[in-house]
Each structure stands twice: as C-alpha cells, then as structure tokens.
C-alpha positions as CSV (number, residue, x, y, z in Angstrom):
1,X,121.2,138.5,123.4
2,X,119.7,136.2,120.5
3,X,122.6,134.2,121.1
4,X,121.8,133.7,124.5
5,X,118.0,133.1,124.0
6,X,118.8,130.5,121.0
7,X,121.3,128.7,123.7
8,X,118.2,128.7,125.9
9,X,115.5,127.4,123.8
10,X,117.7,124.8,122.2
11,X,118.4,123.8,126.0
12,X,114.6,123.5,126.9
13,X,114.4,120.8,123.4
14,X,117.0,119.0,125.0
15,X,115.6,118.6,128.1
16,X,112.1,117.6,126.3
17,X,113.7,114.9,124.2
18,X,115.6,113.3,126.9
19,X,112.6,113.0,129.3
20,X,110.7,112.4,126.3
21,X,113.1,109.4,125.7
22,X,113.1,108.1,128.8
23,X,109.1,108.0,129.2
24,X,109.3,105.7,126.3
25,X,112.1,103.4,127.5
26,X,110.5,103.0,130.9
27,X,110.2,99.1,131.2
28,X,106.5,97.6,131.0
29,X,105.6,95.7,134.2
30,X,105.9,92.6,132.1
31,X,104.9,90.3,134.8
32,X,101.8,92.0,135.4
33,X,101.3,92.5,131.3
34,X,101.5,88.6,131.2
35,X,98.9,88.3,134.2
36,X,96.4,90.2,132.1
37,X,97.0,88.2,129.0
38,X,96.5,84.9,130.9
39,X,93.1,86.4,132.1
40,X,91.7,86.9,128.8
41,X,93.3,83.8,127.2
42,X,91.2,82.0,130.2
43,X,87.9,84.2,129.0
44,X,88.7,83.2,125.1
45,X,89.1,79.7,126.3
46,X,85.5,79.9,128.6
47,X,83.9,81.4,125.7
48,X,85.6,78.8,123.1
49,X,84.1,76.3,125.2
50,X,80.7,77.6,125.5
51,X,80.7,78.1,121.4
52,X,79.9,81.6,122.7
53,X,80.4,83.0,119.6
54,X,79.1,86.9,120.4
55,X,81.7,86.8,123.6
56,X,84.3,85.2,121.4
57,X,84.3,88.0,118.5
58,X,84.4,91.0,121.4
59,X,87.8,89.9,122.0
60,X,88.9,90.7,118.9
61,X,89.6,94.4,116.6
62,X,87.6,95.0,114.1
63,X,90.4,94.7,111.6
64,X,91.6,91.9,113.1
65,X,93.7,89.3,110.7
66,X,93.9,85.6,111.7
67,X,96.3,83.4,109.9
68,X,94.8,79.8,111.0
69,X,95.9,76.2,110.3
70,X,95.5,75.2,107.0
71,X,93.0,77.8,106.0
72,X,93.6,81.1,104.0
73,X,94.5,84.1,105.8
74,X,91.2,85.7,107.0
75,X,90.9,89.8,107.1
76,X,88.3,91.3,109.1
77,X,85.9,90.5,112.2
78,X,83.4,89.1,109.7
79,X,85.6,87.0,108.2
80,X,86.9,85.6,111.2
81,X,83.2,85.0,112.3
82,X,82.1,83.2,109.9
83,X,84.7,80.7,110.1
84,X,84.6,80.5,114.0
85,X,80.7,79.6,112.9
86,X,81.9,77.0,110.6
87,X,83.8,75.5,113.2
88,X,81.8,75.3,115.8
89,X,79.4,73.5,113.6
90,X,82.2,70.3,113.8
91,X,83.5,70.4,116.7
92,X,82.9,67.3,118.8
93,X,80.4,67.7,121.6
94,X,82.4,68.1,125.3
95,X,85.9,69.2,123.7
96,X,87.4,71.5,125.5
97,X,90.3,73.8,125.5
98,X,92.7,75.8,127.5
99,X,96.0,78.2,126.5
100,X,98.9,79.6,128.4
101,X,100.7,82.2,127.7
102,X,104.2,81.2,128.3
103,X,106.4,85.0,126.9
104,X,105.0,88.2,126.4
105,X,107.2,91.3,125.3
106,X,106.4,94.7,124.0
107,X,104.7,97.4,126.2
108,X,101.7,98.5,127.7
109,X,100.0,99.6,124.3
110,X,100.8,96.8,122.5
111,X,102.1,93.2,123.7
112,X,103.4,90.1,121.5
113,X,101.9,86.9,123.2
114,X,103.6,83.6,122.4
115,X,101.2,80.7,123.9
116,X,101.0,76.8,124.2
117,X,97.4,75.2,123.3
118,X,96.1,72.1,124.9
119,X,92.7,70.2,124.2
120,X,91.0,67.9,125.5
121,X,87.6,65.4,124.5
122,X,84.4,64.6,126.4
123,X,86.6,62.6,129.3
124,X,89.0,64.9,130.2
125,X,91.6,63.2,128.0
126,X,94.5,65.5,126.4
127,X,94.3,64.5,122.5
128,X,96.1,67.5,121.3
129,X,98.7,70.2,121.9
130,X,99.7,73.1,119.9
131,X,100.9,76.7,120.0
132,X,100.5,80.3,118.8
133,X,100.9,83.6,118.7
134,X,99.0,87.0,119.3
135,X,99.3,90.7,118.8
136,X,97.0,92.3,121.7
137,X,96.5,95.9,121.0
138,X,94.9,98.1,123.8
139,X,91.9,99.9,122.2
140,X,89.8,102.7,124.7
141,X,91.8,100.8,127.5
142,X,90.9,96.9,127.0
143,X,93.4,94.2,125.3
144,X,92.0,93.3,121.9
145,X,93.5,90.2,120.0
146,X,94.5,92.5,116.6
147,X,97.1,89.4,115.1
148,X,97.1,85.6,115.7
149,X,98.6,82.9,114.2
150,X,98.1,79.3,115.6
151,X,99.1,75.4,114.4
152,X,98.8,72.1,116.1
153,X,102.1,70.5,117.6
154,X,100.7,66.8,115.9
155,X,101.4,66.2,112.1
156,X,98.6,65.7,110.3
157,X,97.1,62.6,109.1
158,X,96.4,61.4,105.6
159,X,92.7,60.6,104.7
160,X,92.2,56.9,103.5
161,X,90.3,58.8,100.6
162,X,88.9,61.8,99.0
163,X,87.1,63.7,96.4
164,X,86.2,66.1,94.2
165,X,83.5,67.6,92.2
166,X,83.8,70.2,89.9
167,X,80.7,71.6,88.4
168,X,78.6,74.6,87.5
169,X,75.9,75.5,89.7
170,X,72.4,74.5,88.5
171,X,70.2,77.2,87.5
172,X,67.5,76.3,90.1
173,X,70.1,75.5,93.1
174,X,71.7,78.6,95.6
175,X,75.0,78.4,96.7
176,X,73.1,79.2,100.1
177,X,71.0,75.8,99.6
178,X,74.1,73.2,98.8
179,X,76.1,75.0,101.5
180,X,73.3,74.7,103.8
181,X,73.2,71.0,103.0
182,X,76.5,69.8,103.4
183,X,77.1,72.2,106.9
184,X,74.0,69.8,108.5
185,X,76.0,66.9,107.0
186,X,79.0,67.3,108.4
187,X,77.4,68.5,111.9
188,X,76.0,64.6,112.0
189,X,79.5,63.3,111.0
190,X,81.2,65.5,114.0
191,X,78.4,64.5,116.3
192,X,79.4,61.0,115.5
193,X,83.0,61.7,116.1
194,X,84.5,62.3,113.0
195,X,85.2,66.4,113.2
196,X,86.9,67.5,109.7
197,X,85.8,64.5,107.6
198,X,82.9,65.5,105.4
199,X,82.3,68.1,102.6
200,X,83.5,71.2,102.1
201,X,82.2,73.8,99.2
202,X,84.1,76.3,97.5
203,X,83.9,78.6,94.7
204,X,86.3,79.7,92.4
205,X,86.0,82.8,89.9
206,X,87.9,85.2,88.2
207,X,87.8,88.6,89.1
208,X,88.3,90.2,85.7
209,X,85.4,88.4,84.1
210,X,82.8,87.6,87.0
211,X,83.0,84.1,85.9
212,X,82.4,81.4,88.9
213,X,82.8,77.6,88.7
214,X,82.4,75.3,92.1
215,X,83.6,72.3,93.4
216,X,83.2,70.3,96.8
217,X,85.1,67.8,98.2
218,X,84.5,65.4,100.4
219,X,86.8,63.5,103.1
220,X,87.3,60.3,104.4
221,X,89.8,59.2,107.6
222,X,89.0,55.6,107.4
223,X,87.5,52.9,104.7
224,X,85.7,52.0,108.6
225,X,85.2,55.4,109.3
226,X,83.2,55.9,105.9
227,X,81.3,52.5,106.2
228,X,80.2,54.1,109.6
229,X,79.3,56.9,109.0
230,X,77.1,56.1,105.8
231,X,75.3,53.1,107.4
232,X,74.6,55.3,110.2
233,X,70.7,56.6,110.6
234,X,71.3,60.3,110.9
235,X,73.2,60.2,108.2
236,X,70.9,58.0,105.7
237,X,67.9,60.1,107.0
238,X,70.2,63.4,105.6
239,X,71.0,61.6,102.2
240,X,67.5,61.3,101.5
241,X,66.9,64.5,102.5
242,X,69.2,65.6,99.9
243,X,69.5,63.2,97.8
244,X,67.7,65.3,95.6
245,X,69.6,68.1,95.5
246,X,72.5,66.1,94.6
247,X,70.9,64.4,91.8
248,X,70.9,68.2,90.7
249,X,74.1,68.9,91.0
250,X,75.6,65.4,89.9
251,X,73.8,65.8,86.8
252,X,76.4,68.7,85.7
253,X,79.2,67.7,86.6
254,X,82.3,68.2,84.7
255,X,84.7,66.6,86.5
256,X,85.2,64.3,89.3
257,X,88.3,62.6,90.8
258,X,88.9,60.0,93.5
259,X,91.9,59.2,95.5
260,X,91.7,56.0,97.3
261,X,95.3,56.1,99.9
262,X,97.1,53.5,100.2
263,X,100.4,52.5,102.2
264,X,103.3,54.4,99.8
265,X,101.3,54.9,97.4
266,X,97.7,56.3,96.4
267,X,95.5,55.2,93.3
268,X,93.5,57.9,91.5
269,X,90.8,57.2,90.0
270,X,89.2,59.9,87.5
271,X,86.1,60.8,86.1
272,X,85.2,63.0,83.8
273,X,82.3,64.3,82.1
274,X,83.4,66.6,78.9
275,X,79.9,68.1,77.6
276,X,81.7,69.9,74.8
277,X,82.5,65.9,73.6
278,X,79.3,64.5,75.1
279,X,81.6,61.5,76.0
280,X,82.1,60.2,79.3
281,X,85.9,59.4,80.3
282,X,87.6,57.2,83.1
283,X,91.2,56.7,83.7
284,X,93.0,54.9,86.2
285,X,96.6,55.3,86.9
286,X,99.3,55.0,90.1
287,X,100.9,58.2,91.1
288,X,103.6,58.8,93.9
289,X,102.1,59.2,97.2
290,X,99.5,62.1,98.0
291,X,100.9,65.4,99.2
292,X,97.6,66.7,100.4
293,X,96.4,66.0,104.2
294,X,93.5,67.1,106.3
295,X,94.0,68.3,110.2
296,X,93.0,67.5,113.2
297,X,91.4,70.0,114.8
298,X,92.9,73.1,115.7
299,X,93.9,74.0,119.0
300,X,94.4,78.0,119.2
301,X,91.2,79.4,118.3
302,X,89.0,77.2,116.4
303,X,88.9,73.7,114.6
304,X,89.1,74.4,110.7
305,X,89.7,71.4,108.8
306,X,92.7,71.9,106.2
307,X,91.5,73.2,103.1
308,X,93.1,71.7,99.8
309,X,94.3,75.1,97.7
310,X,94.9,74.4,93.9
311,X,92.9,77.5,92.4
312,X,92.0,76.4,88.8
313,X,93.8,79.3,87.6
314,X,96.5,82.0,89.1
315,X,94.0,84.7,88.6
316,X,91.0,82.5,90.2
317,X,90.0,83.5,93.7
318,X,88.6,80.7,96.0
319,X,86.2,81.1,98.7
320,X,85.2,78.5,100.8
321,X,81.3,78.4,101.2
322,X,80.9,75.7,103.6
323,X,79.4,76.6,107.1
C-alpha cells in the first residue's frame, strides 16, 4: 500500500515538472516582443529629442548600468542622469535621432535588444550611424531599459590639440563653481557647432587617504576651429566672466602639458610648475603619434565626449565633474 502511494505521488512530480517544463519552453511571440521594443525605442528617441530628460530616466530601472562610448561604466539612475544632463548641455541645437531595433531574443520577462543608431543635424542630414545593445527587463508589467551598451559606427577623430591642467583646488574656489564655469563654456562652443570640443573637469583621489587632486582638460578639433571659437563674442564675453576664476586656479598649478597634433606625429609641449623647487620648468620634445582621441557624438543614448583615463595612480579613483 505505501508502495503503491509512493508510485503515485512520485507520478503526480512527474507530471508537475513536465508541464512545468513546457510552460517555460513555450516560445515568446518574438515578433510581437520586437514590436514593443520598437515602440519604446521610438519614445526614448522622442524624448532624446526633446532633451526630456524626466521622460528619458522613466525608461530606465533604478539599478540600471549603462556602459557608454568612451566614458566609465556608470551604475545607477543617478549616475546615468547626470551624465544624460551633461550631455544635453553639448548637444548641437536641431540634432536628432532615431533607433531600430533590428534582433530581439529572450522571453517575455526579459528581452536582449540589438539596435542600429542613426543621427541626424539641424537639416535633416545623416552625419552619423552607430549601434547598441539593451537588456529590457519587465518591472510591474512595463519594459524598463536595465543594460545598454552603445558606440558609434565612425572612428574617431584626433583633436589638432589639447591640454591639461593639474592643480589643487584653491581654498576660496568649489568644485561646484569651476564646474559650473566650464559647463556654460562649453554650452557656447556646442551652440556654435563644435559639440565635444571644450573642457572637461575631473577629480582624482585616493580612497584610503581622502586625498583629492584635479585636473581639466581642454580640447581642440581644429587650429580654425580654436581661432573661432575664441574670437567669437559669446565666448570672449564668458572669458571675462571667468577670467577671474581662472587666474585662481592658474595661479596653483602644478602641472600643465600641451599637445599640438600634427600629420604622423604630435609635439608636446610641457609645463611645469614644481612648488617644492620653486622653479619653473619647460621641455619640448617629439614623441610617436598620440594614441588619445575624442568622439563624435554618440548615437545610442546620449552624446559624451571621450574622456581621456590615465588615473594618476592605480588606487586613484576619477570622477568627472563637468556638467
């Protein structure tokens, strides 16, 4: 009688399992998955175009990670947000962009998009095509974008030149107030039509002894495009503004280094100021071509300039403090 009743129950497991098992390998109605995907990629692209950024952040999770062209990995809605705020800051006015989601796989919970990125400027022009991909996640019944990862199809261009600026931050200047500074700049050099050339703040620090230094560098596409840009009158009224404030920070300055690009070859020019020596020092040497390039702007989600990485130590953290 047990034996008959253990023969039983193991029977009614089986039965479980197996329909258990073929619930789960039902096929998803990918066709249908990949017409709701298209809708939302439609409203990202709507809301990217409106710099809507409140309608933008709803599409994502709240733990959302974002892996984005020449930038760090970011973690986090807020992360994510501020640099979607950075980057609408650059963006030329009248871009515009689009996506299509060209595969999906997965299933109804969860779906893998892989998508093809197209932009366009004020005319209706097509200036740039890349692609990416996202990890939607259905959360209380709505797709939310939980993974992305996006580049452009275009290689990047060199800058004609560069710097940067190391330095410690003045007693009576915020990192709120330089930051603040170079984000208006560089939202008169994109309104001129130069998004990603500019300045970009970061600080660097080590977490086992709370000690911070900062550096900024600053971009250039063009010997022409620099000439323009500085002889311009938006940007001569903002270099008074601030003139100031850099005469702050210029005045400790530890180090400085130029790169002037050249065809097949690049000519750095450094300056230093060593305070422990109280001596100025300039070199000026040839080195192999420059490895380091800036982007165009980015065509999945947003349009972050690349970010030149070189923490000053392998323990340093960097964050980037520009707007």
């Amino acid at each position: 009688m047990k034996i008959h009743h253990l023969f039983t129950l193991l029977a009614a497991c089986l039965l479980v399992f197996t329909a258990c098992q073929q619930a789960a390998e039902t096929p998803a109605d990918i066709a249908q998955i990949k017409t709701e995907i298209q809708a939302l990629e439609n409203a990202w692209a709507a809301a990217l175009n409106a710099r809507d950024i409140d309608a933008l952040m709803a599409m994502y999770t709240d733990d959302a990670v974002s892996m984005p062209f020449g930038a760090p990995t970011l973690s986090g809605k807020a992360a994510i947000r501020q640099n979607q705020e950075r980057d609408f800051a650059t963006m030329p006015a009248g871009m515009a962009y689009s996506f299509e989601t060209t595969d999906v796989y997965g299933n109804t919970d969860k779906v893998t998009e892989i998508g093809a990125s197209t932009y366009k400027d004020a005319d209706g022009k097509v200036v740039g095509t890349g692609k990416y991909i996202c990890v939607w996640e259905k959360r209380d019944g709505k797709y939310l974008c939980a993974r992305e990862i996006y580049n452009n199809d275009q290689p990047s261009a060199p800058p004609a030149s560069k710097s940067i600026h190391l330095f410690d931050l003045p007693a009576d200047v915020t990192e709120a107030e330089w930051s603040a500074a170079l984000t208006e700049m560089n939202g008169a050099i994109a309104e001129m039509g130069y998004p990603g050339a500019g300045y970009y703040f970061y600080k660097t620090g080590n977490p086992e002894t709370q000690s911070y230094r900062y550096y900024f560098e600053d971009l250039w596409p063009s010997a022409e495009a620099y000439t323009k840009i500085h002889e311009s009158p938006a940007y001569k009224a903002l270099d008074e503004k601030y003139g100031p404030l850099y005469e702050k920070i210029s005045a400790v300055e530890i180090y400085r280094r130029v790169h002037l690009v050249h065809w097949r070859r690049t000519i750095l020019i450094s300056q230093c100021r060593r305070r422990v020596l109280n001596q100025p020092m300039c070199t000026l040497k040839k080195t192999s071509p420059i490895a380091a390039r800036i982007a165009i702007p980015t065509v999945r989600r947003n349009t972050a300039p690349t970010r030149l990485s070189g923490n000053l130590h392998k323990k340093t953290q960097r964050q980037d403090l520009t707007l």
